[in-house]
N, C-alpha and C positions, 0 to 999 in steps of 0.2 A: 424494562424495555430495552436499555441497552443503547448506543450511542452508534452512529454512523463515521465510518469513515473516509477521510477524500484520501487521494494518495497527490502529494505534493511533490516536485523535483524544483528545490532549492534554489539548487545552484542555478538553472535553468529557468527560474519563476514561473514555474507552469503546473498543472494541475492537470491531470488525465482525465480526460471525455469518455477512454475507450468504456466500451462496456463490456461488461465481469462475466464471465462462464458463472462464476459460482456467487453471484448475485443476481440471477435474475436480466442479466442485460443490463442494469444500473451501473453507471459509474462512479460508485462509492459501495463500499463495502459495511459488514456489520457485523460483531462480534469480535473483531481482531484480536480485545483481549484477551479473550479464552482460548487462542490456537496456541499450540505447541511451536516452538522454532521454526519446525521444520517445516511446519506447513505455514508459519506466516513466511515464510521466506521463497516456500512455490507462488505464492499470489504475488507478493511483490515482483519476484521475475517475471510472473505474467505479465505485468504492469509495467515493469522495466521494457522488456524485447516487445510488446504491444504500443508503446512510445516511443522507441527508437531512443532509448536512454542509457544510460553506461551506468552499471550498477557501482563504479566509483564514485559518481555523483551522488546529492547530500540528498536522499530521496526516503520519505518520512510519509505515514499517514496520520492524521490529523481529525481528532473526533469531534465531534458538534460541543461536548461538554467541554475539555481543551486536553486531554490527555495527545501524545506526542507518540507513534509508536517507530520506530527507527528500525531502518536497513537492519533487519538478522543476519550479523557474518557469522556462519555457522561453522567457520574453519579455525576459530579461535580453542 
């Protein structure tokens, strides 16, 4: 079935409402663990500049089961 995700900003204690191009208009996502870097890393910026968030901030999605998936810096 697979696990849903919220996207959290930390440092900010807040949790995005926006809704998801690529969910359906839901503001929580699904599948996260299967995407590649690169592409969990466009959804999180969508999620970033969609919140008005600084992608320096500790900003993580968060699945119903409890897995943690973290900011991809894909410059490393």
């Amino acid at each position: 079935m697979g696990q849903y995700f919220r996207f959290i900003n930390r440092d900010r204690q807040m949790e995005s409402d926006v809704a998801l191009p690529f969910n359906f208009g839901m503001p929580w996502a699904k599948g996260l663990e299967r995407l590649s870097s690169d592409e969990l890393k466009k959804q999180f910026d969508f999620v970033i500049q969609a919140n008005d968030w600084q992608p320096t901030d500790d900003i993580v999605a968060e699945g119903d089961y409890g897995e943690t998936i973290e900011y991809p810096n894909t410059s490393e």
